[in-house]
C-alpha positions as a Markdown table, in Angstrom:
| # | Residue | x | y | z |
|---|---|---|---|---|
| 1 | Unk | -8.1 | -17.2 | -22.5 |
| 2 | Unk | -7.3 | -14.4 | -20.7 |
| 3 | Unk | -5.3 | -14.5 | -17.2 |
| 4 | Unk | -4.8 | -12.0 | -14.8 |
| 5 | Unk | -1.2 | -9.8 | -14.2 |
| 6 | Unk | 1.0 | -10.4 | -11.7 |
| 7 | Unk | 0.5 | -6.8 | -11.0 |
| 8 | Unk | -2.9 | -6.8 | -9.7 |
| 9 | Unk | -2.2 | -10.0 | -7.8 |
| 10 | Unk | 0.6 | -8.0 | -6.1 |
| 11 | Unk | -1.2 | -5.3 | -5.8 |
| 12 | Unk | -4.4 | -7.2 | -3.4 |
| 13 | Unk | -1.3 | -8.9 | -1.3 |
| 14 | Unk | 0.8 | -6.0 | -0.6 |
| 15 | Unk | -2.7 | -4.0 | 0.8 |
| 16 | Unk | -3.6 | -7.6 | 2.1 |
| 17 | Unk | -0.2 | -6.9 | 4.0 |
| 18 | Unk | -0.9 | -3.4 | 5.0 |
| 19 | Unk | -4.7 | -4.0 | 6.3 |
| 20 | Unk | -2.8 | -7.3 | 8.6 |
| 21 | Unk | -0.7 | -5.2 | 9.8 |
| 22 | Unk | -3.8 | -2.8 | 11.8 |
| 23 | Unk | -2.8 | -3.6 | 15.2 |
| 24 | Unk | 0.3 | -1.5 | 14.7 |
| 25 | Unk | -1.9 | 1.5 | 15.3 |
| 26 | Unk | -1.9 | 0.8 | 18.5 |
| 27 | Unk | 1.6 | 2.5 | 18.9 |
| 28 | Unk | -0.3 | 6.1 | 18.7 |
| 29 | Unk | -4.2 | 4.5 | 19.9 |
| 30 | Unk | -4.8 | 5.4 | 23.7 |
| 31 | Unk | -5.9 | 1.5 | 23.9 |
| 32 | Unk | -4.3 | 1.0 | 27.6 |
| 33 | Unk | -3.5 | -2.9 | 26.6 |
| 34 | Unk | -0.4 | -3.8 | 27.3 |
| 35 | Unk | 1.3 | -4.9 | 24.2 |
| 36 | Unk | 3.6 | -7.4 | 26.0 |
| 37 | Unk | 0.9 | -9.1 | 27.4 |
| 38 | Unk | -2.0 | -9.1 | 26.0 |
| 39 | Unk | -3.5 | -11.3 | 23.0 |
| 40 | Unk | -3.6 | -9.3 | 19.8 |
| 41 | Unk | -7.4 | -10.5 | 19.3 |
| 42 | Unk | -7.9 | -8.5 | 22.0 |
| 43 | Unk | -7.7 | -5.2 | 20.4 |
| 44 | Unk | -10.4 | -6.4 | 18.7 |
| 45 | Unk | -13.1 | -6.8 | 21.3 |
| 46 | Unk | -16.4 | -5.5 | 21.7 |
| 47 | Unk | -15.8 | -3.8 | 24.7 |
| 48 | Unk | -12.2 | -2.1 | 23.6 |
| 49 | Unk | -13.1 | 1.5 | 21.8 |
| 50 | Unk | -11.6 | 0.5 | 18.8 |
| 51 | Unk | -12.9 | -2.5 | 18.4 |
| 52 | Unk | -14.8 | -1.6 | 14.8 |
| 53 | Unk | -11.8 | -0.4 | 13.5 |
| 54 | Unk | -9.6 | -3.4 | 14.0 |
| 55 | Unk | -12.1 | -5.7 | 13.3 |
| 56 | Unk | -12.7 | -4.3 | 9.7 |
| 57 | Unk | -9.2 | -4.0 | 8.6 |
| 58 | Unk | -9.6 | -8.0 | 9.4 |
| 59 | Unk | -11.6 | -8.5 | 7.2 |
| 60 | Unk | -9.9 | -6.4 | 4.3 |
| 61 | Unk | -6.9 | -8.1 | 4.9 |
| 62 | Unk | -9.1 | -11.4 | 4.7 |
| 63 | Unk | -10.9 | -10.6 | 2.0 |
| 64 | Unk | -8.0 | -9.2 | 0.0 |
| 65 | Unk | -6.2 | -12.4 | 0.6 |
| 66 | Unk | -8.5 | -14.2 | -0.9 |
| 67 | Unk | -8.8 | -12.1 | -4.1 |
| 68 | Unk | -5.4 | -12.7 | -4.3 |
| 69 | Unk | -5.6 | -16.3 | -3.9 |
| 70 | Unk | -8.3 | -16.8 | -6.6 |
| 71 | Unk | -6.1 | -14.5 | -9.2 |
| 72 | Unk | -2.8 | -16.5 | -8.5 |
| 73 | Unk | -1.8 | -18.0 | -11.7 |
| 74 | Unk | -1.7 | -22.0 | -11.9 |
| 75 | Unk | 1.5 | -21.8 | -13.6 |
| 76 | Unk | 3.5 | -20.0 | -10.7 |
| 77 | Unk | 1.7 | -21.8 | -7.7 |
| 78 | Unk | 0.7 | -25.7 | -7.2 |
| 79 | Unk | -3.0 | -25.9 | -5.9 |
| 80 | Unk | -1.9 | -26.6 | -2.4 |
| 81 | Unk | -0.3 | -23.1 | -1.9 |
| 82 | Unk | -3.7 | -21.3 | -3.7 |
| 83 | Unk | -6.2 | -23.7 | -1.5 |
| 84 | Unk | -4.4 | -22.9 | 1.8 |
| 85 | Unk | -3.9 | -19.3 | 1.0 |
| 86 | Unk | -7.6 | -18.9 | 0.2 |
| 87 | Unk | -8.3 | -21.0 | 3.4 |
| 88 | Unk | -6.2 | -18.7 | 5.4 |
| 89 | Unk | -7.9 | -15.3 | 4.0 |
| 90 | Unk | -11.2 | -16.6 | 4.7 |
| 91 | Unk | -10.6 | -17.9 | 8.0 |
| 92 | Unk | -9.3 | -14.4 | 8.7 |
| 93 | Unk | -12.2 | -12.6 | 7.9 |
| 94 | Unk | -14.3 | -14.9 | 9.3 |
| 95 | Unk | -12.4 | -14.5 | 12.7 |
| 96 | Unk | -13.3 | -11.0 | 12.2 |
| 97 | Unk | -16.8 | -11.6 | 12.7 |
| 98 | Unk | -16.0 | -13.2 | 16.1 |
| 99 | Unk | -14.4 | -11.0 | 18.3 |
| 100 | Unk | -13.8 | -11.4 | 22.2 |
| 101 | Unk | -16.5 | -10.3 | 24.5 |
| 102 | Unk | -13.5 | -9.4 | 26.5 |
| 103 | Unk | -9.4 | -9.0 | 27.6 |
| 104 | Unk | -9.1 | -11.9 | 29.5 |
| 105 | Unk | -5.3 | -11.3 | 30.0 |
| 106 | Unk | -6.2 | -7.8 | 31.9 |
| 107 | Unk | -9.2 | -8.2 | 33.0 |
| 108 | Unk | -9.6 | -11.4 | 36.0 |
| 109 | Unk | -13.6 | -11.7 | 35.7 |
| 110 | Unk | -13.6 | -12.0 | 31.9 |
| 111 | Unk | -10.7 | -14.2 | 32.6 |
| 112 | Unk | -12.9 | -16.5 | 35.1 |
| 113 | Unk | -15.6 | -16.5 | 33.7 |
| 114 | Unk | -13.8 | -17.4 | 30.5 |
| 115 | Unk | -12.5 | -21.0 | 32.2 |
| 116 | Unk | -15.6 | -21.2 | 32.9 |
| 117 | Unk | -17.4 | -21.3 | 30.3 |
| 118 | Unk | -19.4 | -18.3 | 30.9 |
| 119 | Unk | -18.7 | -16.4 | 28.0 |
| 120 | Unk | -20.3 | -16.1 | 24.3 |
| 121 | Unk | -19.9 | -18.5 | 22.1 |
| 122 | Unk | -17.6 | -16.3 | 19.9 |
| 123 | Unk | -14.8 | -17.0 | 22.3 |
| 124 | Unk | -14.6 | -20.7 | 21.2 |
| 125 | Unk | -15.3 | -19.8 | 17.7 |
| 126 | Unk | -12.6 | -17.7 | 17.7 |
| 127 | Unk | -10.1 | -19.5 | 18.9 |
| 128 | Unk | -11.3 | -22.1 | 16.1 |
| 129 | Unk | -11.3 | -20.1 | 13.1 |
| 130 | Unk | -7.4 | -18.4 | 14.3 |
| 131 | Unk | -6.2 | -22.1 | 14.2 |
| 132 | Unk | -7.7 | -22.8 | 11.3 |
| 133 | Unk | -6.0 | -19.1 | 9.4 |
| 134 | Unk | -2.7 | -20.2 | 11.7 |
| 135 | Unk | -2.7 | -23.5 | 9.7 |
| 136 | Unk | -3.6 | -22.1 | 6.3 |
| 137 | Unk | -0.9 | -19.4 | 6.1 |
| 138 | Unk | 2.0 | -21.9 | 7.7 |
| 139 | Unk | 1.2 | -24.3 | 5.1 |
| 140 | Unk | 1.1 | -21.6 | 2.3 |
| 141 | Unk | 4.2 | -20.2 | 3.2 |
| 142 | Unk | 6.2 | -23.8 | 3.4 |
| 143 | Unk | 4.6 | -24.6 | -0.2 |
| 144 | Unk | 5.5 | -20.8 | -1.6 |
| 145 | Unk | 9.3 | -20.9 | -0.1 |
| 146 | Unk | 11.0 | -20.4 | -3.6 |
| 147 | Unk | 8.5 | -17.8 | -3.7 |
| 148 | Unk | 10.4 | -14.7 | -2.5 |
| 149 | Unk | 14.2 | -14.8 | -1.4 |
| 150 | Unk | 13.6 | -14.2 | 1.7 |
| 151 | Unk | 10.8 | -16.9 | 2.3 |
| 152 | Unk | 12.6 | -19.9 | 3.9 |
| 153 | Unk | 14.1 | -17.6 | 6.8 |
| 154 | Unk | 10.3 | -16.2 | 7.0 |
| 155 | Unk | 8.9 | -19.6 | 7.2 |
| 156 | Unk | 11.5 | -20.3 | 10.2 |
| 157 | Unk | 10.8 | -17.0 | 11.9 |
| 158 | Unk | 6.8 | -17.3 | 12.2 |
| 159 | Unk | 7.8 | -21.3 | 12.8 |
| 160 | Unk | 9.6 | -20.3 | 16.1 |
| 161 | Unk | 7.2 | -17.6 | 16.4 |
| 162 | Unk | 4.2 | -19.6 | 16.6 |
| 163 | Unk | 6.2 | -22.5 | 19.1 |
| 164 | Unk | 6.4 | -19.5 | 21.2 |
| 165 | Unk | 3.0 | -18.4 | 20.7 |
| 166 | Unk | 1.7 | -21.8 | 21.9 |
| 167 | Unk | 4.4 | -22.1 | 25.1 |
| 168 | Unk | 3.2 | -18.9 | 26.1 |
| 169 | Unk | -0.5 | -19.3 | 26.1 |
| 170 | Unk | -0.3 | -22.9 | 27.6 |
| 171 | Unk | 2.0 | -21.0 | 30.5 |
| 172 | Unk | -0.7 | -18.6 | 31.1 |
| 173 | Unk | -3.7 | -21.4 | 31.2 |
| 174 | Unk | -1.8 | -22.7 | 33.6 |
| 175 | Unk | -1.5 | -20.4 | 36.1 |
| 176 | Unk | 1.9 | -18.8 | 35.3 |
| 177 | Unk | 3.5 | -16.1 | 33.7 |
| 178 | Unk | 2.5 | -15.4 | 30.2 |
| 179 | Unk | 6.0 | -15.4 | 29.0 |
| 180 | Unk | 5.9 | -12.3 | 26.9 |
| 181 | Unk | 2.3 | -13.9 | 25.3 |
| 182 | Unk | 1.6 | -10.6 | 23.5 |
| 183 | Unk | 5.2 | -9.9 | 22.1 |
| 184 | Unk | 5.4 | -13.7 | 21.0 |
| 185 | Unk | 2.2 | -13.2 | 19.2 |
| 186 | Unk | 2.9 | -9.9 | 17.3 |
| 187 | Unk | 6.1 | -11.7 | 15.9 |
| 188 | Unk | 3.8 | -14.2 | 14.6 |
| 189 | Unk | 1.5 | -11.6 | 12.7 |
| 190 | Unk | 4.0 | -9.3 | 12.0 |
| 191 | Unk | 6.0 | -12.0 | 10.1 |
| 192 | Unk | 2.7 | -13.3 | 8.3 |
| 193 | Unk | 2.0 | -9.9 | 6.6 |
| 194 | Unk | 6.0 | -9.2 | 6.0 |
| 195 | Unk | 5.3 | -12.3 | 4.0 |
| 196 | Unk | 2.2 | -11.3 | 2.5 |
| 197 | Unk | 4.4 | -8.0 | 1.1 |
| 198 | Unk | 7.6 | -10.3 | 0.0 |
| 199 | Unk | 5.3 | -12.7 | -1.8 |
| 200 | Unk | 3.8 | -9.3 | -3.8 |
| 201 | Unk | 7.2 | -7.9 | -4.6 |
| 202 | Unk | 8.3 | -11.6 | -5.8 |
| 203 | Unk | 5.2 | -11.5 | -8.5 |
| 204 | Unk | 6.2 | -8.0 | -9.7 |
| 205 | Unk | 9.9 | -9.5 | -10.6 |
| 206 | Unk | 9.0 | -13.2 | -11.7 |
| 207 | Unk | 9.1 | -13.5 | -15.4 |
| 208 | Unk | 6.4 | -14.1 | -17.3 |
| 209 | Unk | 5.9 | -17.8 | -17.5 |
| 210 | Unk | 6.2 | -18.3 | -22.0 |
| 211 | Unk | 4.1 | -21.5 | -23.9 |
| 212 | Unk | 6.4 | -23.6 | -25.6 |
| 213 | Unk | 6.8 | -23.5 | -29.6 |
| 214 | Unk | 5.0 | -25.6 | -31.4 |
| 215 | Unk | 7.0 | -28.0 | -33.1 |
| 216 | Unk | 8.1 | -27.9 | -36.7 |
| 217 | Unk | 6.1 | -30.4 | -38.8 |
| 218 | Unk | 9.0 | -33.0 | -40.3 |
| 219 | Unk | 9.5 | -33.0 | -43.8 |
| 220 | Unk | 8.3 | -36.2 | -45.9 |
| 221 | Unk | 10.6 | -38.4 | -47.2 |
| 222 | Unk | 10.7 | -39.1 | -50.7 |
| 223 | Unk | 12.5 | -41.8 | -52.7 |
| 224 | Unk | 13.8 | -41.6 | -55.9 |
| 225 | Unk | 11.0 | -43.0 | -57.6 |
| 226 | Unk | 8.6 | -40.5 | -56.3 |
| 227 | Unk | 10.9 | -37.6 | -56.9 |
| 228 | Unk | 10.8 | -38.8 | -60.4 |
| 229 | Unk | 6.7 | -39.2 | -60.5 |
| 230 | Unk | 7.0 | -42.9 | -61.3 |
| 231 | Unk | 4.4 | -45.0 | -59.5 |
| 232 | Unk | 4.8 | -47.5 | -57.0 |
């Protein structure tokens, strides 16, 4: 049976990493989004200029993940790390396919008519399939901790990341300040594809798993009488 290398399973994660990491561009892009405020989703709507190009390195990074997932080899990761990595890839790219009609954190009408309920549908389904990724790579990352050195203080950064994440937005639904929303959220992706790229460079120096030796057949006993060829 033949299984695949490490190396091209690294390989798919660290460009997995690279396509996450997209919204970075927006250091040199003329996007005029705040990035302290503003949801990173929201790069990616249909009404920002670059919304095609941040919405298909989305779904690279999804579908790369995913690739990755399904060449994994069963004897360095249990099931339940492969299932929720691939859960958490094709969420992503899914969620690519969903994008934001608008910036509701800049923008008061799409914000209004976002509570109530006057926007597409995508907005909803968004917000679904980013939990449902958000939940896939968490529990991928707290299953693949002996993974990569520096995975448990990963898992506990995009941990206080995301309880940050979630103070923030539920401070902003309410009428308050959005508590550094945006910055919060980058944290929380930026970690996720620093993981992606540890996890890669872990494969790359994991030995190769080897099948045990098959054991040595025992001799046979034989008592004197046999030795000597006399009957029983």
């Amino acid at each position: 049976m033949i299984t695949p290398r490490p190396a091209a399973t690294a390989t798919l994660l660290a460009l997995a990493a690279l396509a996450y990491s997209a919204w970075t561009m927006e250091a040199v892009l003329p996007t005029s989004l705040p990035p302290a405020h503003t949801y990173v989703s929201e790069l990616a709507a249909t009404n920002q200029p670059y919304t095609t190009l941040f919405r298909t390195a989305d779904l690279l990074a999804g579908t790369l993940v995913c690739a990755a997932a399904a060449t994994l080899s069963a004897r360095r990761t249990p099931p339940t790390a492969r299932a929720a990595l691939l859960l958490f890839g094709a969420a992503t790219a899914v969620d690519s396919r969903l994008p934001l009609s608008c910036t509701p954190t800049t923008d008061p009408e799409c914000a209004a008519r976002e509570t109530a309920a006057l926007v597409p549908w995508t907005h909803s389904a968004h917000t679904v399939s980013s939990t449902v990724a958000l939940c896939g790579i968490l529990v991928a990352m707290v299953t693949l901790t002996r993974a990569a050195p520096a995975a448990p203080a990963l898992v506990v950064l995009e941990l206080a990341a995301t309880a940050w994440t979630l103070a923030a937005i539920a401070a902003l639904e309410t009428g308050h300040d959005g508590w550094g929303v945006g910055i919060a959220q980058r944290l929380q992706v930026g970690v996720i594809a620093i993981w992606l790229g540890a996890l890669a460079v872990s494969l790359l120096h994991a030995p190769e798993p080897t099948a045990p030796e098959p054991a040595a057949p025992e001799p046979t006993a034989r008592g004197p009488l046999r030795e000597a060829g006399a009957s029983p």
